[in-house]
N, C-alpha and C positions, 0 to 999 in steps of 0.2 A: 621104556616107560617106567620099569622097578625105581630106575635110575633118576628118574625127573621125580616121583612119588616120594623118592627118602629126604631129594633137597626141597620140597616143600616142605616136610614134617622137619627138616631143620630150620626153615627159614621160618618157621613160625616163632620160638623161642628168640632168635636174633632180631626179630622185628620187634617182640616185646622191649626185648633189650635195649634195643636203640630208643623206643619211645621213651623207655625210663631213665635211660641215660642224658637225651635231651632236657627231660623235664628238671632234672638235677643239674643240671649245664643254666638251665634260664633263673632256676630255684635261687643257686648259686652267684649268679652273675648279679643279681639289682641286690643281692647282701654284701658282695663284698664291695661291689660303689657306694653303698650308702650304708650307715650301722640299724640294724634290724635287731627293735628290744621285744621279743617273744614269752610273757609271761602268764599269755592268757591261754581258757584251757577253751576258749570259745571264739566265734568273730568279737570284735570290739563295734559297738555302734556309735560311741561319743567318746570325744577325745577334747582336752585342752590343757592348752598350758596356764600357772597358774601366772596371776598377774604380775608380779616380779620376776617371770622367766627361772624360776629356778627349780618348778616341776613340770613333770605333766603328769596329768592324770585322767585315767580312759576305765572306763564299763562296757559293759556289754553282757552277749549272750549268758556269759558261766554265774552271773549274778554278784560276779566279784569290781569294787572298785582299784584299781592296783593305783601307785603312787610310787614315781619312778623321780630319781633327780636328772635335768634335762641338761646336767654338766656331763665331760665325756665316760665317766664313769658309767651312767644311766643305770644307776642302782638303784635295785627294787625295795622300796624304806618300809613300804605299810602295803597291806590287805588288808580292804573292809568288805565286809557279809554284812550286812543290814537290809537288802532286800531280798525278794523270792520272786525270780523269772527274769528275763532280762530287764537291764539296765538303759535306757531310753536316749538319756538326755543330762547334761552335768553344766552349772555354769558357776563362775565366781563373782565375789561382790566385787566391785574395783578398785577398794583396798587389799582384796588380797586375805580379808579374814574369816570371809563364812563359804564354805561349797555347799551347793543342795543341788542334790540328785533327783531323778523320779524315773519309774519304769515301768514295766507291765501290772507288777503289785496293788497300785494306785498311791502309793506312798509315797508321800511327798519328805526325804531326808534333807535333815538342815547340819550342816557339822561348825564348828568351828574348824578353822585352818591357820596354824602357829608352828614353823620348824623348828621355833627355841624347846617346844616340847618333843619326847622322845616318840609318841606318837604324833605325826601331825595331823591328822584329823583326828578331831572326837566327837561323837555323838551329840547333840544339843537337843532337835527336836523330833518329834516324828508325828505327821500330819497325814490325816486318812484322807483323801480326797475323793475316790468313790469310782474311779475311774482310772483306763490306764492312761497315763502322762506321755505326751510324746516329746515337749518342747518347753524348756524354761528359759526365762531371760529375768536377769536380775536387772533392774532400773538403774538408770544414770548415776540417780538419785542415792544409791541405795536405802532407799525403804519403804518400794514398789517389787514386787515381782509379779512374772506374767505367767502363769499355767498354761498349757493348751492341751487339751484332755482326750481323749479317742471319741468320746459321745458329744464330741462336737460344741464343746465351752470351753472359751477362752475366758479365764479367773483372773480379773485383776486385784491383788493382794497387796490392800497399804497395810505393810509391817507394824506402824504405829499406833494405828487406830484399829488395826484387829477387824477391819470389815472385808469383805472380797465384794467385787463389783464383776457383773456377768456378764459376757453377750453371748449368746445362743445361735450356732450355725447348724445347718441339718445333718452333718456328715463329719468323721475324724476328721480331728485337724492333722496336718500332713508337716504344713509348716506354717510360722509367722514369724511377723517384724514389725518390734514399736517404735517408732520415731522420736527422738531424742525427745520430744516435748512432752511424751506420756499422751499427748492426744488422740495420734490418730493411729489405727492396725492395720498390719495387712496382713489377710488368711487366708491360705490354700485349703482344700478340701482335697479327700478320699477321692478317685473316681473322679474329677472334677480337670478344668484345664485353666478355670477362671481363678485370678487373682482377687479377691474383693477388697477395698479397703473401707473400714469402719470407722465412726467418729464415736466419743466418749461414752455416748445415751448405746451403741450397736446397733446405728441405722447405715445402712450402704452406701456409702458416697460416693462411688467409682468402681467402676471394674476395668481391670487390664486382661484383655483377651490376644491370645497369641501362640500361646504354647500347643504343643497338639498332644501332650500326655500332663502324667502328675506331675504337680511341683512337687519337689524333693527339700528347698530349701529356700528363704531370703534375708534380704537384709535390706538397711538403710542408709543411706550414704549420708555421715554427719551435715553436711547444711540442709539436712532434708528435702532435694532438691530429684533425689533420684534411688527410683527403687530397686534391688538386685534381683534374680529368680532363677534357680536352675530349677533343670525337669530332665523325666525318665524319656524326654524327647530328645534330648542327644545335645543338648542346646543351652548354653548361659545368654540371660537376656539381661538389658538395661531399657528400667522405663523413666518417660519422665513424669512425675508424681500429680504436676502445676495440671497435665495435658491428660493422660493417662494411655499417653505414647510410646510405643518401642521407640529407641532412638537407635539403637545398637543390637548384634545378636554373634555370640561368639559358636561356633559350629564346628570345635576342636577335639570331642569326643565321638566314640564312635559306639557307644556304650550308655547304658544310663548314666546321669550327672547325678550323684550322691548327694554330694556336701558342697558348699562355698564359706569361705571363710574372709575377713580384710584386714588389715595392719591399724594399730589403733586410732592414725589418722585419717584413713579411708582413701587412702591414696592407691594401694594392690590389692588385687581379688586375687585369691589360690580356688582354684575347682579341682573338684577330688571325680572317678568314674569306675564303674564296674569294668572299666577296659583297663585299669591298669594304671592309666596315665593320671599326671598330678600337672596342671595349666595352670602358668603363675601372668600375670597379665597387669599392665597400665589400666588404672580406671579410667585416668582421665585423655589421654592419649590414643585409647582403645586398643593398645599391641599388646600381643602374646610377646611378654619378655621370656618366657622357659619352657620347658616340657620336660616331665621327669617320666622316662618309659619306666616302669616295673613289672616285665612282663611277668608272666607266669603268678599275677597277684589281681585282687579285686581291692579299691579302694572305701570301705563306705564311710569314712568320715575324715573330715582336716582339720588344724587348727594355729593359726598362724602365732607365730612367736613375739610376744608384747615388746622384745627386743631387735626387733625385724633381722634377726641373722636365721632364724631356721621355722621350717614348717615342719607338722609332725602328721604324718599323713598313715592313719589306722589301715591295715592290709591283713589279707587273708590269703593263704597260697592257693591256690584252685585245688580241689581236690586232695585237699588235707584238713582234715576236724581237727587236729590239735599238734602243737601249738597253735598260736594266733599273737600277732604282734603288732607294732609300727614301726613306719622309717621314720631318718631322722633326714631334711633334705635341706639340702642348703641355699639360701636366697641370692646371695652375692651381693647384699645389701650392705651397706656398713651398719654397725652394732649399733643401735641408739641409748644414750642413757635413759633408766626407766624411773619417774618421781610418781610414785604413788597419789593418790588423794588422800586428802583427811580421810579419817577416820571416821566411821558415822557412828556413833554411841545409839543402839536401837533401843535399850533399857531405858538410856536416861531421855530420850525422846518420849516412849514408853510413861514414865513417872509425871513426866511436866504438860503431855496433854493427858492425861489423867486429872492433874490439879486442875486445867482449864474445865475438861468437863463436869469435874466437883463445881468448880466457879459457875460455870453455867447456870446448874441444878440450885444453886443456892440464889444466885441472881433472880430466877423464873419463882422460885418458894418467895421472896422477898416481895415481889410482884405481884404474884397469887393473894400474897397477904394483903400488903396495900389496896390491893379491889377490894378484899372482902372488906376491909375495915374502914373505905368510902361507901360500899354499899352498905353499912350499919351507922354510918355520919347521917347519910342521906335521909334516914325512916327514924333519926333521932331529934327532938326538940332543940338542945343544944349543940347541933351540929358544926356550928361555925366556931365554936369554941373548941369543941372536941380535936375538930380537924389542926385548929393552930396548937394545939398541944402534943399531938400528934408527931407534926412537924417539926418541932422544937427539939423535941427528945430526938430527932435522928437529924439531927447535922452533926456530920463528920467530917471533920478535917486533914484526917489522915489512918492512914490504913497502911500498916506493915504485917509481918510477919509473926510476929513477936507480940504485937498490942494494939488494939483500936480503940482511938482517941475520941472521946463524947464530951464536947465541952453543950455545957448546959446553958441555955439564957438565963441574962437574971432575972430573978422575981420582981 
């Protein structure tokens, strides 16, 4: 009996042992398959690469934006501190020149983004929004962005005209997606399982019901022809928009579904899961083309490479506060050449309807006055004389910049 008593009180330390031993065995194994860049001192909750594939750049919990180059070096260039609490949500314009972040704070950060500088972000704006941010999407267009807030408004923000346009849902937004055409939303709800989509005014034109937990994430498939939705139901769905039909339901995680993410075309979805696994998939074909296991890791965010060679899929090792990193995982794609879009000049957009709405205000004074100065034709003796004198003095023949031409009748 002494003898059975002392190999238990040894097998308790060699049981520890082995468990730690394994966990460093699995730790160890999905790093040295794939490179694992560990900078953060928290989870990461948003990740993307920038639109020319030559960063990526991820936030999260520690309140820090890191700013890594996505060649094989994956060197750490910049840390930014600009907000206070976690990091939420990061997206770029699709030229590649402005990032804006938002997070718990309510602060909505605007940066410029230029590698020719020794920093490549810097600071441009800082916008209080009033509420914590969970989801931006920067417009096709750029110079649309979309908010979607915890207290349940989604903000739509024309850059140019400086107005935000509202719609009002009763619970956090969780996630959403605008349709290439800026018309129509789709938004998930806190607690909710319903997909709703909105038209411009933020009246309900559809619901997609199906999911049996939260949506976690969506998107829009360019011909806007069909909607995407993961959820904490274990489950990637495809609906169709026309119907507001499931057509498809991918059932490859075993785990929550974090994040989905698609290739600039909309041709592969990648789904991200609290199990570990990284699902690279056919949109249109409906096959699971990969599975990337990373055991011993939680996923909660992806973000597909604008050069379809790699996905960068943010990971947290179970049971470890810090570091905190992602992988870098490979598509088998071939490398696409990347042509940016113009450039959209927000300023000089900015300046020219400025001039228009000057024009306007001058337009409407111009008008205002002509009423008044027929209504005093009207209650005058000499009315019909006045009015053709009136008349005379304002024909205009031309109108530049520089000089406006009054030719006078003759006497």
């Amino acid at each position: 009996m002494v003898v059975l008593q002392k190999l238990s009180i040894l097998a308790e330390p060699m049981r520890f042992a082995f468990f730690i031993s394994f966990f460093i065995t699995i730790y160890c194994s999905a790093q040295e398959r794939y490179p694992y860049v560990a900078h953060h001192s928290d989870e990461i909750k948003t990740i993307a690469f920038s639109p020319d594939a030559a960063y990526v750049v991820s936030g999260g919990w520690d309140s820090k934006i890191l700013v890594h180059r996505a060649d094989s070096t994956r060197e750490l260039v910049q840390t930014v501190r600009n907000h206070r609490g976690a990091i939420n949500t990061l997206t770029f314009s699709r030229d590649g020149k402005q990032l804006i972040s938002g997070g718990q704070d309510g602060n909505l950060q605007v940066y410029t983004f230029d590698s020719a500088y020794f920093d490549a972000v810097n600071s441009d704006t800082t916008l209080s929004i009033g509420s914590q941010i969970n989801k931006l999407i920067y417009g096709p267009g750029m110079r649309m962005l979309f908010c979607a807030k915890d207290d349940g408004e989604l903000i739509a923000f024309d850059l140019v005209k400086l107005k935000p346009r509202t719609i009002k849902t009763n619970r956090p937004i969780t996630a959403v997606a605008v349709a290439v055409d800026r018309m129509t939303y789709f938004i998930a709800n806190e607690s909710d399982v319903v997909i709703r989509q909105y038209d411009l005014f933020g009246k309900v034109k559809k619901e997609y019901i199906g999911h049996q937990n939260d949506i976690t994430d969506l998107l829009v498939t360019l011909d806007r022809k069909f909607l995407i939705s993961s959820s904490k139901d274990k489950t990637v769905r495809i609906w169709n928009i026309l119907t507001g039909k499931e057509v498809h339901l991918w059932a490859n995680h075993t785990w929550f579904v974090t994040d989905i993410d698609s290739d600039p075309f909309g041709q592969f979805l990648v789904s991200a899961g609290l199990d570990g696994v990284v699902n690279f998939y056919d949109i249109k074909s409906k096959e699971l083309l990969d599975s990337f296991h990373l055991d011993g890791y939680k996923i909660n965010a992806v973000s597909w490479s604008p050069d379809n060679a790699s996905i960068a899929a943010a990971a947290h090792p179970d049971g470890v506060t810090n570091p905190s990193g992602y992988f870098v995982l490979p598509t088998g794609l071939k490398k696409r050449k990347i042509v940016l879009p113009k450039s959209v000049d927000i300023a000089e957009l900015k300046t020219k309807n400025a001039e228009r709405e000057l024009q306007k205000e001058w337009d409407k004074a111009l008008r205002e006055q002509d009423r008044q100065e027929a209504m005093e034709d009207e209650t005058s003796s000499d009315a019909g004389s006045k009015r053709k004198n009136r008349i005379n003095k304002k024909k205009l023949l031309e109108k530049t910049e520089q000089v406006e031409v009054t030719i006078e009748d003759d006497e």
